[in-house]
Backbone as numpy.savetxt, mean C-alpha at the origin, in Angstrom:
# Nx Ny Nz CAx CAy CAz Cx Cy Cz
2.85 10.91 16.60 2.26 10.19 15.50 1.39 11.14 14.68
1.57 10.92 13.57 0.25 11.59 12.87 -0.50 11.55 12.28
-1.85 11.99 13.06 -3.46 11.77 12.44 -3.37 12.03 10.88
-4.33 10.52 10.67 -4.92 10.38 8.91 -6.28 9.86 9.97
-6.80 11.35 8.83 -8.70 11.98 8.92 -8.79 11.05 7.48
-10.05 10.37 7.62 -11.04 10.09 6.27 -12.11 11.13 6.50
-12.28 11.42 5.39 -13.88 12.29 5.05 -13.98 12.09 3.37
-15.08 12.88 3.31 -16.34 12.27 2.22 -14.91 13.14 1.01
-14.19 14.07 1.24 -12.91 14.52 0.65 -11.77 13.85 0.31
-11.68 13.18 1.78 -10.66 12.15 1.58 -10.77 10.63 1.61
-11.19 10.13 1.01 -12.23 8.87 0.91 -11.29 7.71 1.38
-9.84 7.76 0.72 -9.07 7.22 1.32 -7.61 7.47 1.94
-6.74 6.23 2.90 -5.73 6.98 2.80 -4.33 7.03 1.99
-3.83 8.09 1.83 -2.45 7.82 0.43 -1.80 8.89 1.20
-0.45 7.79 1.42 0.52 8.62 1.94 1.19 10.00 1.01
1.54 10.95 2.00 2.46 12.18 1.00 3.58 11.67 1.34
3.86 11.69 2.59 5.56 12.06 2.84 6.19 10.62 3.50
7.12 10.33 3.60 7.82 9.43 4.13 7.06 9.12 5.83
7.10 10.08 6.25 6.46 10.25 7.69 4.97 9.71 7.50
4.31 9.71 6.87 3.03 9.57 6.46 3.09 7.78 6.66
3.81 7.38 5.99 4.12 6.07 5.61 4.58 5.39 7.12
5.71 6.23 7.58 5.91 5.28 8.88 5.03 5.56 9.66
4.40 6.16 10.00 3.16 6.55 10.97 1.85 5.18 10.74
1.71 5.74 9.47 0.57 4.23 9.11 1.30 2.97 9.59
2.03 2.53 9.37 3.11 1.54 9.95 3.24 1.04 11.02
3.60 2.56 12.03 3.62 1.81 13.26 2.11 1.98 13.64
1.21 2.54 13.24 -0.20 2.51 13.92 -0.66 1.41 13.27
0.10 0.69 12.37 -1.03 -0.58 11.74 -2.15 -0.19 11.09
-2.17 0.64 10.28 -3.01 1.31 9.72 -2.71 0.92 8.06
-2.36 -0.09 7.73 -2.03 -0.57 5.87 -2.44 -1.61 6.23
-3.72 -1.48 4.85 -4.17 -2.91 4.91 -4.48 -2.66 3.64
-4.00 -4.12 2.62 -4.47 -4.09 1.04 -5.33 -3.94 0.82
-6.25 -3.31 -0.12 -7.23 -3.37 -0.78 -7.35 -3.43 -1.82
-8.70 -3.31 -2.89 -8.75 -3.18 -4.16 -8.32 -1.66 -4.25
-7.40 -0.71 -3.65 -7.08 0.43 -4.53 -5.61 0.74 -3.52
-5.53 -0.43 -2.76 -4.12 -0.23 -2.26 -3.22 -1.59 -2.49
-2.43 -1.22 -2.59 -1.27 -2.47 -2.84 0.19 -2.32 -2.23
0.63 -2.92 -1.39 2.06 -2.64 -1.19 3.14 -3.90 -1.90
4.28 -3.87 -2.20 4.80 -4.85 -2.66 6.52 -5.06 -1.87
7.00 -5.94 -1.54 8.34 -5.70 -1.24 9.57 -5.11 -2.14
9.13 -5.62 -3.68 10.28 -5.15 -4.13 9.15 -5.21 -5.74
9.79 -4.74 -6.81 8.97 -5.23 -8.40 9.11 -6.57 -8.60
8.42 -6.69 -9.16 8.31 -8.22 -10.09 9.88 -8.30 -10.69
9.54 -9.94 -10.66 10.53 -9.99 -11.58 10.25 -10.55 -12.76
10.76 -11.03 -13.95 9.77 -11.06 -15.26 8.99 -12.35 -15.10
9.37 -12.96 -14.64 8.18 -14.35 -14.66 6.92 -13.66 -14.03
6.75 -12.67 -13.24 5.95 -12.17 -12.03 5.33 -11.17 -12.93
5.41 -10.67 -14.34 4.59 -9.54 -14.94 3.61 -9.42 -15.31
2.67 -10.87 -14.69 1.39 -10.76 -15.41 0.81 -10.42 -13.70
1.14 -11.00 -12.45 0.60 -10.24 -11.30 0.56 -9.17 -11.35
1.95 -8.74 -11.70 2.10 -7.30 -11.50 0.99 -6.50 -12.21
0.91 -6.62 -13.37 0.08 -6.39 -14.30 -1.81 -6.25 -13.87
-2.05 -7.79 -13.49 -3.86 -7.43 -12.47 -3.22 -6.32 -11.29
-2.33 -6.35 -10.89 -2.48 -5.76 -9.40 -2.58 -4.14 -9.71
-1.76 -3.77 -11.06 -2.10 -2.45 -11.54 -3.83 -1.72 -12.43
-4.03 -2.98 -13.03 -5.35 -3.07 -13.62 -6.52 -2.85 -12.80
-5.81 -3.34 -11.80 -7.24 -3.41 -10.73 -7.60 -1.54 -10.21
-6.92 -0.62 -10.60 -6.75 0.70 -10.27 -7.30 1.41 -11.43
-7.45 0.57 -12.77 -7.98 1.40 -13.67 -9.35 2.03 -13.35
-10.35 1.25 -12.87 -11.84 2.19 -12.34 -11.35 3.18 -11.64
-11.27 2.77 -10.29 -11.04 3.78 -8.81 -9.84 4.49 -8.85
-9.06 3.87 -9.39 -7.34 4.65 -9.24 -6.67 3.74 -7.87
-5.97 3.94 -7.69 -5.46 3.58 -6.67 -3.65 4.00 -6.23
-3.24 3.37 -5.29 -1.76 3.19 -5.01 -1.11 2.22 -4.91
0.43 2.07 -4.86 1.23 1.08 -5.00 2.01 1.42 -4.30
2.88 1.04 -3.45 4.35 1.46 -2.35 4.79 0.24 -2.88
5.99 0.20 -3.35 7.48 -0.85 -3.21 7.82 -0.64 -1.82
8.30 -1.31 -1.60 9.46 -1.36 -0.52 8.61 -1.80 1.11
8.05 -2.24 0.74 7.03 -2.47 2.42 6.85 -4.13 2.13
7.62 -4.77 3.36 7.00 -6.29 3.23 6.30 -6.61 4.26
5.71 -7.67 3.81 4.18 -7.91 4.22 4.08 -9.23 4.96
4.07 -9.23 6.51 3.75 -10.01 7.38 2.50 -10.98 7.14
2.21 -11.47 6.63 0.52 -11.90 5.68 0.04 -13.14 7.46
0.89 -13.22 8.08 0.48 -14.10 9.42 -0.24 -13.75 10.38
0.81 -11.99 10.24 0.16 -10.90 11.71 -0.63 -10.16 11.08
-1.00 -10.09 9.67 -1.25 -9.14 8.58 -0.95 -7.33 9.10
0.59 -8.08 8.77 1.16 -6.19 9.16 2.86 -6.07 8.08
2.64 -4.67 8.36 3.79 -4.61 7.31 5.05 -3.83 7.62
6.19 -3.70 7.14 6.86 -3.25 7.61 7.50 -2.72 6.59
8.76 -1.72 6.41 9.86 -1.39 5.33 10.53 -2.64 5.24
10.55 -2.94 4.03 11.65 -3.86 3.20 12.98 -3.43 3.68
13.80 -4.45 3.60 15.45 -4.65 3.96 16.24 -4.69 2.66
């Protein structure tokens, strides 16, 4: 598995590599925040004004977005989309 360090450098975590991503995954280590977001798939056009706050909300801090990860909201855990 591989270690994700926070420090006062790395304030948060943002995956690089594919590996990065399944690692957080299986350690249960993704959890939404105001500068993280995962989504299963894009909006679809009725859905462009969510989409829309969920990107806005990154204008202060910045943030990230992953497609493709769906979201257990019961166990609050996530997994790769099918």
């Amino acid at each position: 598995m591989i270690s994700i360090y926070l420090s006062p450098s790395n304030p948060r975590w943002t995956p690089k590599t594919e590996a990065d991503l399944k690692a957080a995954i299986t350690g249960g280590l993704i959890e939404e925040k105001h500068y993280f977001d995962a989504k299963e798939m894009l909006a679809t056009k009725g859905d462009n004004k969510e989409l829309a706050r969920d990107l806005a909300s990154f204008a202060i801090d910045g943030g990230t977005m992953i497609v493709g990860l769906a979201e257990d909201k019961q166990n609050s855990t996530f997994s790769r989309a099918r």
